[in-house]
CHARMM internal coordinates of N, CA and C (Angstrom, degrees):
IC EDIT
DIST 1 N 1 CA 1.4306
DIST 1 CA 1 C 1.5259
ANGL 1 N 1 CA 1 C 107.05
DIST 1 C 2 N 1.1760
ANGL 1 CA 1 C 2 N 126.08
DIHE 1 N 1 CA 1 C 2 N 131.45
DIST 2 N 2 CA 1.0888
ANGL 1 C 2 N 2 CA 142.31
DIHE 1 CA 1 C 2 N 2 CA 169.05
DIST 2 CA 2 C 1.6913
ANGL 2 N 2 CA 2 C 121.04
DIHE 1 C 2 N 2 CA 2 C -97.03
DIST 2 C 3 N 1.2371
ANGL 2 CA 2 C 3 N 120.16
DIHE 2 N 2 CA 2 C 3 N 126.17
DIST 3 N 3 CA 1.9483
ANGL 2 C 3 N 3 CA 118.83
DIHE 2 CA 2 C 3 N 3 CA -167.45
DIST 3 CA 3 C 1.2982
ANGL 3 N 3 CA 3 C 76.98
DIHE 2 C 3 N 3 CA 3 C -106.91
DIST 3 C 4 N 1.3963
ANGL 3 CA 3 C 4 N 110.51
DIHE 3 N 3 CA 3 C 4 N 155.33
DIST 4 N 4 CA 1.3116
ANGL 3 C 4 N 4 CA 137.40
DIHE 3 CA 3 C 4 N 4 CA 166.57
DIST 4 CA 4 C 1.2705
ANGL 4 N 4 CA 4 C 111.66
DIHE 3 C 4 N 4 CA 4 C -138.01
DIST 4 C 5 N 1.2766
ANGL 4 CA 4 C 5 N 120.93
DIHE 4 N 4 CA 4 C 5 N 99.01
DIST 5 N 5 CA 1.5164
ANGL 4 C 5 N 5 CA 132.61
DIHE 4 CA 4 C 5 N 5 CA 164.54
DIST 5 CA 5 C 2.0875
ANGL 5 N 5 CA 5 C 104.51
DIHE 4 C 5 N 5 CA 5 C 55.93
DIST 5 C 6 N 1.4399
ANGL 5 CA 5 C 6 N 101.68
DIHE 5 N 5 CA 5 C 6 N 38.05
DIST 6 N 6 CA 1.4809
ANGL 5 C 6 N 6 CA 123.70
DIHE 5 CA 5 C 6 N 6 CA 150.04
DIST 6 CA 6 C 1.4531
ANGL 6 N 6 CA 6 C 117.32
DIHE 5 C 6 N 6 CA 6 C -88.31
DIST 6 C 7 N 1.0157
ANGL 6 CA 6 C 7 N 133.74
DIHE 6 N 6 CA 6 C 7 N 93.61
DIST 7 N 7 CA 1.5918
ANGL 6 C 7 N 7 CA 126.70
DIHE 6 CA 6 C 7 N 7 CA 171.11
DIST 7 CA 7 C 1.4280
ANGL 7 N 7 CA 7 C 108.25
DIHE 6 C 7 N 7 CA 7 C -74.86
DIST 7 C 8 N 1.3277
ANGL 7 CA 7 C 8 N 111.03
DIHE 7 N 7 CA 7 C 8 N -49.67
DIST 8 N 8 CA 1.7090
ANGL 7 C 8 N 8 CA 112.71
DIHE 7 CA 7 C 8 N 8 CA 177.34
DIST 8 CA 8 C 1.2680
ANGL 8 N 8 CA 8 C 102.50
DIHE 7 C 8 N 8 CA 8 C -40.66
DIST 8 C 9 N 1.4037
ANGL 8 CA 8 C 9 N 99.72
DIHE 8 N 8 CA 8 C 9 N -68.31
DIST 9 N 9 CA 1.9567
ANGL 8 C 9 N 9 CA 99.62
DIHE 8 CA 8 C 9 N 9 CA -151.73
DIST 9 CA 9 C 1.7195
ANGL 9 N 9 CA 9 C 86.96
DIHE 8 C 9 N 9 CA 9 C -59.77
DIST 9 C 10 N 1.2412
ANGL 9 CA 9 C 10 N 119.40
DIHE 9 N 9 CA 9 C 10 N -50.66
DIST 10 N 10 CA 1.6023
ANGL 9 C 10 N 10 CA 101.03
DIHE 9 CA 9 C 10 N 10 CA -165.29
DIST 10 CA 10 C 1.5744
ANGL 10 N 10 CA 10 C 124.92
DIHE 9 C 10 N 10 CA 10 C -35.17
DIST 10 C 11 N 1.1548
ANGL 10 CA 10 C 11 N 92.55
DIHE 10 N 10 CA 10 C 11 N -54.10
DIST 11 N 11 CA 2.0489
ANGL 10 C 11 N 11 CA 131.71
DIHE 10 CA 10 C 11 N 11 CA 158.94
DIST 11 CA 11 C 1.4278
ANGL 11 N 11 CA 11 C 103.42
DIHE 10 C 11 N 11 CA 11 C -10.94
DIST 11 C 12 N 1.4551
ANGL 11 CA 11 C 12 N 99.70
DIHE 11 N 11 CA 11 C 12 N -77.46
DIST 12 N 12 CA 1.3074
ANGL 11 C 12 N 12 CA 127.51
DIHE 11 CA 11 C 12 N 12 CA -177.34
DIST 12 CA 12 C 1.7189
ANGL 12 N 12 CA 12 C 122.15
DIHE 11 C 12 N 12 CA 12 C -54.57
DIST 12 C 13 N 1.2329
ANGL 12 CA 12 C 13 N 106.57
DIHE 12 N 12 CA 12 C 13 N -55.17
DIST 13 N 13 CA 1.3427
ANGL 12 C 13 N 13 CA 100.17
DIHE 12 CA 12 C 13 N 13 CA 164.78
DIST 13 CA 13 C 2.1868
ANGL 13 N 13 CA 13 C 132.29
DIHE 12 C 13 N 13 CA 13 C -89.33
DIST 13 C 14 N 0.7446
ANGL 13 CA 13 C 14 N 95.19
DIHE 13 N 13 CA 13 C 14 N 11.55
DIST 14 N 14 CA 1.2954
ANGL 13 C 14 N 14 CA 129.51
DIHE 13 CA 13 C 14 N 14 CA 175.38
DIST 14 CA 14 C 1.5038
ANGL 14 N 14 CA 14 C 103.16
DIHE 13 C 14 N 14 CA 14 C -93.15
DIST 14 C 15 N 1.4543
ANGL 14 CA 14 C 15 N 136.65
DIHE 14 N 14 CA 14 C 15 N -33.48
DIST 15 N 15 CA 1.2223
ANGL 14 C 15 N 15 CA 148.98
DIHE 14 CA 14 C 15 N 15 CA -151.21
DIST 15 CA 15 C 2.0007
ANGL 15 N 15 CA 15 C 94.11
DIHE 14 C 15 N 15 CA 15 C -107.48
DIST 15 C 16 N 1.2289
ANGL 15 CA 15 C 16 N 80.11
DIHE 15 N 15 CA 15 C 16 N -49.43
DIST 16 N 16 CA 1.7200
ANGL 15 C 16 N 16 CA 86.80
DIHE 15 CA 15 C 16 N 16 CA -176.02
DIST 16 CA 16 C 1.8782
ANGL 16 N 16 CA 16 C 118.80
DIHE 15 C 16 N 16 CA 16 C -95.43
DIST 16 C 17 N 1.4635
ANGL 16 CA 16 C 17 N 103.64
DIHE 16 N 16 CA 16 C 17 N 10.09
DIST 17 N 17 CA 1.6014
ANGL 16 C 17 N 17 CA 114.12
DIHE 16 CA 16 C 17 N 17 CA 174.36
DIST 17 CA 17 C 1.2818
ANGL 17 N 17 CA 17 C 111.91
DIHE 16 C 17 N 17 CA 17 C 70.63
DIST 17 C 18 N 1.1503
ANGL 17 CA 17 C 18 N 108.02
DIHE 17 N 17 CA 17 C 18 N 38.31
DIST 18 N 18 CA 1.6053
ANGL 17 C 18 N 18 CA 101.51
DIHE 17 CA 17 C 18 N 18 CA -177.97
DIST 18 CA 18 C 1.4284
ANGL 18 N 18 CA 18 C 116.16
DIHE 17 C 18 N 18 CA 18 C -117.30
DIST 18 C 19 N 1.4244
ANGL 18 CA 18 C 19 N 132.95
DIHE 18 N 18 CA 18 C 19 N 30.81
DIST 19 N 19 CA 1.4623
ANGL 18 C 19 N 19 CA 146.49
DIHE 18 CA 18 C 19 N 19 CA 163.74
DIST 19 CA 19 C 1.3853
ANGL 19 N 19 CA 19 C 104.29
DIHE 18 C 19 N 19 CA 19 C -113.52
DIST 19 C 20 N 1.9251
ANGL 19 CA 19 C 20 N 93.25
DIHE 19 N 19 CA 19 C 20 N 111.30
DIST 20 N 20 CA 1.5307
ANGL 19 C 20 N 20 CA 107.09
DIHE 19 CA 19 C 20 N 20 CA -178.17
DIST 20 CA 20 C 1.7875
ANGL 20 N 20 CA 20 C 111.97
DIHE 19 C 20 N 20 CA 20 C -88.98
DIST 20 C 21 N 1.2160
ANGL 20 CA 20 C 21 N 108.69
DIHE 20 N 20 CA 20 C 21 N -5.04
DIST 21 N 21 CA 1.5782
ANGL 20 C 21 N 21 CA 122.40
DIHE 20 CA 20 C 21 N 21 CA 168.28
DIST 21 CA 21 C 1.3382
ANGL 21 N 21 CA 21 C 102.00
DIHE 20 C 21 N 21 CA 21 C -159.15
DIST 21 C 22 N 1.7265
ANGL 21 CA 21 C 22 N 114.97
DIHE 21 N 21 CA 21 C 22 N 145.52
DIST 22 N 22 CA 1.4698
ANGL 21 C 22 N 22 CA 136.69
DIHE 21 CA 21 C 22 N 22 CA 171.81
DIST 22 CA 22 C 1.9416
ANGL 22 N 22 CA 22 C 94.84
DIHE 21 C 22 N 22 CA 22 C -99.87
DIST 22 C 23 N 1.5220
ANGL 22 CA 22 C 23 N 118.53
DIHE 22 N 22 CA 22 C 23 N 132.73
DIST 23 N 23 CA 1.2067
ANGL 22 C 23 N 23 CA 123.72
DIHE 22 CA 22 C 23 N 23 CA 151.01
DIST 23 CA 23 C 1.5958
ANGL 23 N 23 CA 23 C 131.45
DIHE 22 C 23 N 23 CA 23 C -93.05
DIST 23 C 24 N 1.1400
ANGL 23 CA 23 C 24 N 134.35
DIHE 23 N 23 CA 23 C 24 N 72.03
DIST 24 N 24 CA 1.5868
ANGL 23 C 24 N 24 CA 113.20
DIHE 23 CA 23 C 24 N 24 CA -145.09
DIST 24 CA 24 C 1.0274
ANGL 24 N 24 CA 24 C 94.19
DIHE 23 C 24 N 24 CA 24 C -106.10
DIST 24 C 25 N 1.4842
ANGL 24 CA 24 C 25 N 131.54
DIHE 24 N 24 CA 24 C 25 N 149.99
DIST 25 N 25 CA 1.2510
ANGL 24 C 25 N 25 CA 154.56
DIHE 24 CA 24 C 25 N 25 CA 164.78
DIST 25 CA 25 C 1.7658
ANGL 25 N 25 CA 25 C 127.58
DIHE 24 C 25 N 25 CA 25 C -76.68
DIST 25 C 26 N 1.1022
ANGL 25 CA 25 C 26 N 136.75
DIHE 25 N 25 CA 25 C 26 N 58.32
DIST 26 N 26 CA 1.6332
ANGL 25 C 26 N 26 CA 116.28
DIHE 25 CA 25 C 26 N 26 CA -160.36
DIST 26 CA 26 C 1.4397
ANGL 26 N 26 CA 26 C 96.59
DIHE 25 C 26 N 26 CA 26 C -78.23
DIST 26 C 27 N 1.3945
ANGL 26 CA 26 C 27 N 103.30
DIHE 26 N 26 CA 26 C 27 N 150.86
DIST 27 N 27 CA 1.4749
ANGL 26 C 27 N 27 CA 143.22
DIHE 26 CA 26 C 27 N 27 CA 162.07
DIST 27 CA 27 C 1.2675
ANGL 27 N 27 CA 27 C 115.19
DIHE 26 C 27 N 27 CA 27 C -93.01
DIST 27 C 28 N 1.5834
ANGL 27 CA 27 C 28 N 120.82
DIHE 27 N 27 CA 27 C 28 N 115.31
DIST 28 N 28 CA 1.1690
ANGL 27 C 28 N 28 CA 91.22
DIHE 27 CA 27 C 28 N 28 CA 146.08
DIST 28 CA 28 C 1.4491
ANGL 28 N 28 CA 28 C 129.54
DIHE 27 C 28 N 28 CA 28 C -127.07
DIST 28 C 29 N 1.7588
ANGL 28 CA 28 C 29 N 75.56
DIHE 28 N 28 CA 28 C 29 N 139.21
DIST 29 N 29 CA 2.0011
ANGL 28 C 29 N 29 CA 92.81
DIHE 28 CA 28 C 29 N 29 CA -170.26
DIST 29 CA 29 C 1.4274
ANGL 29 N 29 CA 29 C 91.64
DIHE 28 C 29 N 29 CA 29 C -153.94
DIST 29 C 30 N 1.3546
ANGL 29 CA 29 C 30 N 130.11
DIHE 29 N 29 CA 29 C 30 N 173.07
DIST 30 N 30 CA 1.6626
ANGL 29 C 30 N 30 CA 135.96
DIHE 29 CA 29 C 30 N 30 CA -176.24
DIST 30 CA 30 C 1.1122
ANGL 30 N 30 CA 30 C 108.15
DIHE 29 C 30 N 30 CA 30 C -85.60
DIST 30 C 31 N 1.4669
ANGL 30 CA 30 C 31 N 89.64
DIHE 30 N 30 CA 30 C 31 N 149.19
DIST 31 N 31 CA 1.5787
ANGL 30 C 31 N 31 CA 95.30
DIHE 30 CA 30 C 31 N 31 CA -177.82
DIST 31 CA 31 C 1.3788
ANGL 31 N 31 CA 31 C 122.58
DIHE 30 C 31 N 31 CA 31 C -76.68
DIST 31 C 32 N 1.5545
ANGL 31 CA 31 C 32 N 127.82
DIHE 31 N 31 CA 31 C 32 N 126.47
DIST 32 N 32 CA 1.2699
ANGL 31 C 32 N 32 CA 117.69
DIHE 31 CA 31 C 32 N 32 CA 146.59
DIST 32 CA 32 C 1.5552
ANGL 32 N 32 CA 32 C 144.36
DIHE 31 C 32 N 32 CA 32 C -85.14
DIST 32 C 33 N 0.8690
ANGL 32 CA 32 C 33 N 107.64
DIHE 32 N 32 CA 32 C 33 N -152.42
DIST 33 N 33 CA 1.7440
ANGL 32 C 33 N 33 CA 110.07
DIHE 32 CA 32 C 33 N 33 CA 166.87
DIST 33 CA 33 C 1.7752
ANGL 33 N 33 CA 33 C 115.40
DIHE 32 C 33 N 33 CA 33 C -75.18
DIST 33 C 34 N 1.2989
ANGL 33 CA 33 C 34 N 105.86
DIHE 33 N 33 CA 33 C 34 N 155.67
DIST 34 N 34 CA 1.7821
ANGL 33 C 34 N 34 CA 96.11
DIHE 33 CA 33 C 34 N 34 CA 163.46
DIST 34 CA 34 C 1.9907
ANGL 34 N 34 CA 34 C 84.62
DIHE 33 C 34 N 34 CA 34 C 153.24
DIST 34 C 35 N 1.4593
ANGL 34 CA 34 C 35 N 81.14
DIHE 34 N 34 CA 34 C 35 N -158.68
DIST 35 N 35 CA 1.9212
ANGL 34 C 35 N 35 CA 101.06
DIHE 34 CA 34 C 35 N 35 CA -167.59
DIST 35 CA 35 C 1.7452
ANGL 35 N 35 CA 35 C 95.87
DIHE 34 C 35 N 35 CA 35 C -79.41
DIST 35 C 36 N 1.0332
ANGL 35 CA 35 C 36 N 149.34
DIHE 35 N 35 CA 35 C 36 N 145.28
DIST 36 N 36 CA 1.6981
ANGL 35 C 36 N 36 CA 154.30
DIHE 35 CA 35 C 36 N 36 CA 113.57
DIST 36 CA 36 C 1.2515
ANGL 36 N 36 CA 36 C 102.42
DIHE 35 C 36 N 36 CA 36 C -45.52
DIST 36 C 37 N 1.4152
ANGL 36 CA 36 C 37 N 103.30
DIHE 36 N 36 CA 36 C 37 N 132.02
DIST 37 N 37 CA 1.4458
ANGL 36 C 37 N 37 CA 118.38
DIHE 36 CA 36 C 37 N 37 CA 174.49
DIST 37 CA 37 C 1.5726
ANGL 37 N 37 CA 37 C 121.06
DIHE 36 C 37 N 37 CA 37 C -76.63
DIST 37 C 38 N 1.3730
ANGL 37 CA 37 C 38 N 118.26
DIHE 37 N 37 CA 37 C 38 N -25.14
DIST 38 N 38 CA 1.6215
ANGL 37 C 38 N 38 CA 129.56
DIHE 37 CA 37 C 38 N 38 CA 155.95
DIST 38 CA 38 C 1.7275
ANGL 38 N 38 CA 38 C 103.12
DIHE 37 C 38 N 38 CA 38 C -105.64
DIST 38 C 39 N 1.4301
ANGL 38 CA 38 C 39 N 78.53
DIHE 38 N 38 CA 38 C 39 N 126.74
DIST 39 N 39 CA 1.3987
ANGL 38 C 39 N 39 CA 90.80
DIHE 38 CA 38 C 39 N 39 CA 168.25
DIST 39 CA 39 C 1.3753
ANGL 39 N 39 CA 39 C 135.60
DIHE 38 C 39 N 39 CA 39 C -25.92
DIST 39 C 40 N 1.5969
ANGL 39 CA 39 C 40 N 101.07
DIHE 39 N 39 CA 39 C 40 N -78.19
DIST 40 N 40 CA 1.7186
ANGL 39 C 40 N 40 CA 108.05
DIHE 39 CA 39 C 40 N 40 CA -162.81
DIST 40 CA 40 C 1.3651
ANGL 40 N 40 CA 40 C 91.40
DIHE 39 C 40 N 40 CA 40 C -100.56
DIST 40 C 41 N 1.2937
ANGL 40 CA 40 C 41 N 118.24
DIHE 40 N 40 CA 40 C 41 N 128.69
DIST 41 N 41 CA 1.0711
ANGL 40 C 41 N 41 CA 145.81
DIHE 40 CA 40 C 41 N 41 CA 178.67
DIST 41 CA 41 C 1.6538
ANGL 41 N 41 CA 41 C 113.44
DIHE 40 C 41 N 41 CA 41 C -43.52
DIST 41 C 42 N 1.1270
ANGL 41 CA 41 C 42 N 124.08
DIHE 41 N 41 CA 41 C 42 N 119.08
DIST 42 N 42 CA 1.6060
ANGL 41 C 42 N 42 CA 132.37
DIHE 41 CA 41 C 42 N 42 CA -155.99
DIST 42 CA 42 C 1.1555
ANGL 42 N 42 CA 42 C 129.68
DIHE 41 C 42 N 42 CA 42 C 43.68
DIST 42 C 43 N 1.5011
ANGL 42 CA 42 C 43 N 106.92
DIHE 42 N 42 CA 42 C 43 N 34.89
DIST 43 N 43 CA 1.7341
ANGL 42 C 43 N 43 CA 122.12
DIHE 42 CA 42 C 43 N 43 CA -173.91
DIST 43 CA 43 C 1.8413
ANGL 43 N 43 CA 43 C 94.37
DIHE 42 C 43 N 43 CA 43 C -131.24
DIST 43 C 44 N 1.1745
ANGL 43 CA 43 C 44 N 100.21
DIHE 43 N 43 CA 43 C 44 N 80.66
DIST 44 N 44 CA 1.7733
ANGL 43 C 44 N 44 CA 94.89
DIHE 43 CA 43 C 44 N 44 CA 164.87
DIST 44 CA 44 C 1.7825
ANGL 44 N 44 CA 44 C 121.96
DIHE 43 C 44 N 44 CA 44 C -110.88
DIST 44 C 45 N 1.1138
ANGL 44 CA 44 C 45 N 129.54
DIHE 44 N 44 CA 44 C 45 N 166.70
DIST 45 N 45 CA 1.1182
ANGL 44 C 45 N 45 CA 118.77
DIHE 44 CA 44 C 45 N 45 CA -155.54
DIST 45 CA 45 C 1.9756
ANGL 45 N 45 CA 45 C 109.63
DIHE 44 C 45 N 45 CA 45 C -75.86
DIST 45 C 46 N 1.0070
ANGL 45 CA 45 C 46 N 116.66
DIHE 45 N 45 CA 45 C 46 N 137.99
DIST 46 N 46 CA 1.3631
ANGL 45 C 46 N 46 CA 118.98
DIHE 45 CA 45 C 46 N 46 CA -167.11
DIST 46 CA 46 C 1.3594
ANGL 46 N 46 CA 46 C 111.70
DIHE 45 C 46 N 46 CA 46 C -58.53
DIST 46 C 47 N 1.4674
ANGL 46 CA 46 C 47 N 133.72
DIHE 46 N 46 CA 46 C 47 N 92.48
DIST 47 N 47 CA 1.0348
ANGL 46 C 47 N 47 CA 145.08
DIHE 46 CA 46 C 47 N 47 CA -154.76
DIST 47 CA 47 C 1.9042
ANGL 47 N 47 CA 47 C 120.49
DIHE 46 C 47 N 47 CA 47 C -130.71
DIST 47 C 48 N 0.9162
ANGL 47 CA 47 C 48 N 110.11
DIHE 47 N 47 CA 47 C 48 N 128.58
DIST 48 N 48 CA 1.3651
ANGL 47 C 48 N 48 CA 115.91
DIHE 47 CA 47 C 48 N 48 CA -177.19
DIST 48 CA 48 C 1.7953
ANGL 48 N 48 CA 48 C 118.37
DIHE 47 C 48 N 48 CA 48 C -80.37
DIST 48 C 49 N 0.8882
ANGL 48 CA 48 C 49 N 124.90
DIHE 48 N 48 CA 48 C 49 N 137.79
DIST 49 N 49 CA 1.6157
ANGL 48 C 49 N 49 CA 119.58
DIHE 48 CA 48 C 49 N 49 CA 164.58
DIST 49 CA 49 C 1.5651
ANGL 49 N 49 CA 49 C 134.60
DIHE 48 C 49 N 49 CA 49 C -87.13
DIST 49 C 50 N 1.4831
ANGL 49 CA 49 C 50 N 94.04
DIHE 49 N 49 CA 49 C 50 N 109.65
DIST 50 N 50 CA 1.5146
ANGL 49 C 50 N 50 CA 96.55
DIHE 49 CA 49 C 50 N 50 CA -158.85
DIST 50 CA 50 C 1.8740
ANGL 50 N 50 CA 50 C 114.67
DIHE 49 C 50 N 50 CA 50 C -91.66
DIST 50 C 51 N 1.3044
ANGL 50 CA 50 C 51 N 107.37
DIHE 50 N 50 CA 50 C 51 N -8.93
DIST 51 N 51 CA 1.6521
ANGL 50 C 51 N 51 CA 109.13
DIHE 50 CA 50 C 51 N 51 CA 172.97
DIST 51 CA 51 C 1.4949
ANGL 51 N 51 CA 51 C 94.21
DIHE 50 C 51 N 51 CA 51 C -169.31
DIST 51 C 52 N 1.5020
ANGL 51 CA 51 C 52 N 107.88
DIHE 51 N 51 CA 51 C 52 N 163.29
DIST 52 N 52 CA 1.3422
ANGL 51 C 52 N 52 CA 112.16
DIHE 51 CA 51 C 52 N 52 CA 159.47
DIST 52 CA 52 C 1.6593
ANGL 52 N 52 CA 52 C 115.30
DIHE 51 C 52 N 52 CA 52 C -140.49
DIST 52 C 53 N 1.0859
ANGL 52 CA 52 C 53 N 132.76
DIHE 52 N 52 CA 52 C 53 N 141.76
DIST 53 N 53 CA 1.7770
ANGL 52 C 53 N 53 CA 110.79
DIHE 52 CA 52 C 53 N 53 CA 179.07
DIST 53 CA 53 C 1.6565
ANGL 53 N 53 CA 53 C 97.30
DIHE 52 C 53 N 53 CA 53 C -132.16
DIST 53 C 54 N 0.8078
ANGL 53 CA 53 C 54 N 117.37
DIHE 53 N 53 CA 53 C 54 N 147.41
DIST 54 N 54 CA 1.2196
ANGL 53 C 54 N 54 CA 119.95
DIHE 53 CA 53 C 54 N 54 CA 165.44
DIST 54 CA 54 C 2.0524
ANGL 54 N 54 CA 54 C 123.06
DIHE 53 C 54 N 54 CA 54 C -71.48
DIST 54 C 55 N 1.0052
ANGL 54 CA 54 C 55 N 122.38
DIHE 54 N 54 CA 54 C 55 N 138.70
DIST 55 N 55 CA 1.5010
ANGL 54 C 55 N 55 CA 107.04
DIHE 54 CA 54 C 55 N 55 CA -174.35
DIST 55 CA 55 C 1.7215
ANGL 55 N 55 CA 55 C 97.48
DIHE 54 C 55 N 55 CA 55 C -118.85
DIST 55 C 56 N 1.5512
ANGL 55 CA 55 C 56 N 102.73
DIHE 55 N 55 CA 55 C 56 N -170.37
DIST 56 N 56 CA 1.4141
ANGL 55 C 56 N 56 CA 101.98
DIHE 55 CA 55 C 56 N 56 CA 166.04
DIST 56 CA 56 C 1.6667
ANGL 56 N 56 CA 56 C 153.40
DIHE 55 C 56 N 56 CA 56 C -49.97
DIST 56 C 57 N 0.8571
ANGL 56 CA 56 C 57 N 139.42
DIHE 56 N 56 CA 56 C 57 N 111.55
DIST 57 N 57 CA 1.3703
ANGL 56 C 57 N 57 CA 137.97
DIHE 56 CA 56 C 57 N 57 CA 174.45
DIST 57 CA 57 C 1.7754
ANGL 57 N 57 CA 57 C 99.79
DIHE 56 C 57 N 57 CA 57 C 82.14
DIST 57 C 58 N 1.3054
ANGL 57 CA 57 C 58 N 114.88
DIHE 57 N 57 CA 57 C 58 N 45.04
DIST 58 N 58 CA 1.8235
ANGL 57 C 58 N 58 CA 134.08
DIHE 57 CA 57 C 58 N 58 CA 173.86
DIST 58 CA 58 C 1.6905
ANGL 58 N 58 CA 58 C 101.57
DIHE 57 C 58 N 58 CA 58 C 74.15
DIST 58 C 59 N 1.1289
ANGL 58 CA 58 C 59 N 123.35
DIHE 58 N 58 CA 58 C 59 N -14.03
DIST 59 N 59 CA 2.1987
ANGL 58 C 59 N 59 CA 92.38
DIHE 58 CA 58 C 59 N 59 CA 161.82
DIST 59 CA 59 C 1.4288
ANGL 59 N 59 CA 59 C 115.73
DIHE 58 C 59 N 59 CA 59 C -36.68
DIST 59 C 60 N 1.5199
ANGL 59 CA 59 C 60 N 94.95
DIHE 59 N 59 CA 59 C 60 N 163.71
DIST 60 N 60 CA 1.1153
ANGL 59 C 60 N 60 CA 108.76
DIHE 59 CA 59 C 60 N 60 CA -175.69
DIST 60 CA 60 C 1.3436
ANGL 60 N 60 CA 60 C 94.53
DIHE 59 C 60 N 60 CA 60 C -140.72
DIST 60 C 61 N 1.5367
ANGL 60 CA 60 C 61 N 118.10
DIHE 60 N 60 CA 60 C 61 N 125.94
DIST 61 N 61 CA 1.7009
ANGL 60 C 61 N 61 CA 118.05
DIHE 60 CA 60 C 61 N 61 CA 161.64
DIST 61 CA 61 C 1.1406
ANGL 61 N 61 CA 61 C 113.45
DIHE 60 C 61 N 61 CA 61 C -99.41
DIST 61 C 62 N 1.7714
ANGL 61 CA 61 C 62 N 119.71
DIHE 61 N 61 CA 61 C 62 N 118.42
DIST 62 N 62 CA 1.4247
ANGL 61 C 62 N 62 CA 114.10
DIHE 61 CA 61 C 62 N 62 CA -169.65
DIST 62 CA 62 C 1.4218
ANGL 62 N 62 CA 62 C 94.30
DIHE 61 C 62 N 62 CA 62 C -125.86
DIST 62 C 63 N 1.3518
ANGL 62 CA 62 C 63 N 122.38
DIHE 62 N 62 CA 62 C 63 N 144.95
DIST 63 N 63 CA 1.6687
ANGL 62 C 63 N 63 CA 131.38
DIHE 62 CA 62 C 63 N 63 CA -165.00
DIST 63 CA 63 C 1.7108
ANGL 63 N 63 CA 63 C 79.42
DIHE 62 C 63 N 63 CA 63 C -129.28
DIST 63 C 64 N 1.6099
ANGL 63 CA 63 C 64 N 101.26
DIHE 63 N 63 CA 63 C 64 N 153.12
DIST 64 N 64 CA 1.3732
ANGL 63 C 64 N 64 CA 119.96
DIHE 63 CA 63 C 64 N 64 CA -174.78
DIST 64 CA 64 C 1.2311
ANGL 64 N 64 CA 64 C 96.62
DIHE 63 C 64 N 64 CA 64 C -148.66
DIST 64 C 65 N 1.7488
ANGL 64 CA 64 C 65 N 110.85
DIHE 64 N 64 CA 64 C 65 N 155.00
DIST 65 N 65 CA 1.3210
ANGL 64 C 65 N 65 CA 90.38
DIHE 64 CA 64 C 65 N 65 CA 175.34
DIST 65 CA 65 C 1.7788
ANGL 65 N 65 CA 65 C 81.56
DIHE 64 C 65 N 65 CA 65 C -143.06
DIST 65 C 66 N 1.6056
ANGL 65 CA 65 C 66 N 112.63
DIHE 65 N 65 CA 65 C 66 N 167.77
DIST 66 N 66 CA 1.2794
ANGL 65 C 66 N 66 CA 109.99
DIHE 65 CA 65 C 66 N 66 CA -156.57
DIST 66 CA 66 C 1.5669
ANGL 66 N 66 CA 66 C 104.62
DIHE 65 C 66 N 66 CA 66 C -93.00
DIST 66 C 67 N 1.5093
ANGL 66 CA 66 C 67 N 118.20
DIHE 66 N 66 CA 66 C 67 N 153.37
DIST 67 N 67 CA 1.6776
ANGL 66 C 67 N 67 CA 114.52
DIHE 66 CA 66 C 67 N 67 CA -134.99
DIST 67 CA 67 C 2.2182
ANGL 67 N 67 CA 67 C 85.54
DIHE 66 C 67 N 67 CA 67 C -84.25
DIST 67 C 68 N 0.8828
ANGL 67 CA 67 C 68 N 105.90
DIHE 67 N 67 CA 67 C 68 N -150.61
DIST 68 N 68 CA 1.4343
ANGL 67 C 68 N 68 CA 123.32
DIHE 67 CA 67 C 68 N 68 CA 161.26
DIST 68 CA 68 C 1.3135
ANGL 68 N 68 CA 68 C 108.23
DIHE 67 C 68 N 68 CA 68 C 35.13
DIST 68 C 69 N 1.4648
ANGL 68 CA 68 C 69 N 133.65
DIHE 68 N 68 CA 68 C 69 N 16.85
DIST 69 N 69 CA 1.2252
ANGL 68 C 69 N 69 CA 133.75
DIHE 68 CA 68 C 69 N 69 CA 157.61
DIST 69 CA 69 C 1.7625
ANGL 69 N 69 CA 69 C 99.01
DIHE 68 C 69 N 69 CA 69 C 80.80
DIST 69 C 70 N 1.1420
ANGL 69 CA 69 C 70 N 128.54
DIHE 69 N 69 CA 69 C 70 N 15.71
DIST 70 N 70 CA 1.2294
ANGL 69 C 70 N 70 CA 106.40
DIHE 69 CA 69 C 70 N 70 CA 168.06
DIST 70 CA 70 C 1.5054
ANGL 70 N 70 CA 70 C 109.77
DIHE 69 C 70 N 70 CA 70 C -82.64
DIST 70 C 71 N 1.5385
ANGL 70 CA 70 C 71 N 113.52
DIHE 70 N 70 CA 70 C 71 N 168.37
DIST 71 N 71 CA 1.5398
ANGL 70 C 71 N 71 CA 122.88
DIHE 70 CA 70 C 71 N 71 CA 179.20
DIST 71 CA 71 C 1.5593
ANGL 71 N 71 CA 71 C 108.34
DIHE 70 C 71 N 71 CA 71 C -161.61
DIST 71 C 72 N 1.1133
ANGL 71 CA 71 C 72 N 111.90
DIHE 71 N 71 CA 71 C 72 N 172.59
DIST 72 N 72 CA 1.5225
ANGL 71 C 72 N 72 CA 135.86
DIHE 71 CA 71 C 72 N 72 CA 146.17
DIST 72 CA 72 C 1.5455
ANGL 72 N 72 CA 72 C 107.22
DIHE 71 C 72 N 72 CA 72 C 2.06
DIST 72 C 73 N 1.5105
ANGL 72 CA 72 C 73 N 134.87
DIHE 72 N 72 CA 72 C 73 N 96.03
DIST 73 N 73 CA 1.1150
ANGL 72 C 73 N 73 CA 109.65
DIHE 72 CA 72 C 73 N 73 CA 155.14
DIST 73 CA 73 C 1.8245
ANGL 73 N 73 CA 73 C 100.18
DIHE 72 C 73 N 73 CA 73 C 124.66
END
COOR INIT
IC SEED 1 N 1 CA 1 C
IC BUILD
């Protein structure tokens, strides 16, 4: 399943351990205001880094995958 610009549902399943890989995209541009995708502020889920590539005009696609072998299920 792929979320597209759901923070809730992300929220939500993130809450209940059920993302067997994170895809995140960084930008870089400054930060503004808006939702955090983990909740409590410098508390994200203990996650390992499984690739990174660089994309166009400085993104970065970074895939994570969650540390300690938990998953799905």
């Amino acid at each position: 399943m792929i979320i597209w610009g759901s923070i809730s549902v992300a929220q939500s399943l993130i809450d209940e351990r059920l993302i067997d890989e994170y895809r995140l995209i960084s930008c870089p541009v400054f930060r503004g205001s808006g939702r955090l995708l983990f909740r409590d502020k410098g508390q994200s889920p203990d996650m390992k880094l499984s690739s990174a590539k660089a994309l166009d005009r400085g993104a970065v696609l970074l895939k994570y995958a969650p540390r300690d072998g938990w998953s799905a299920g």
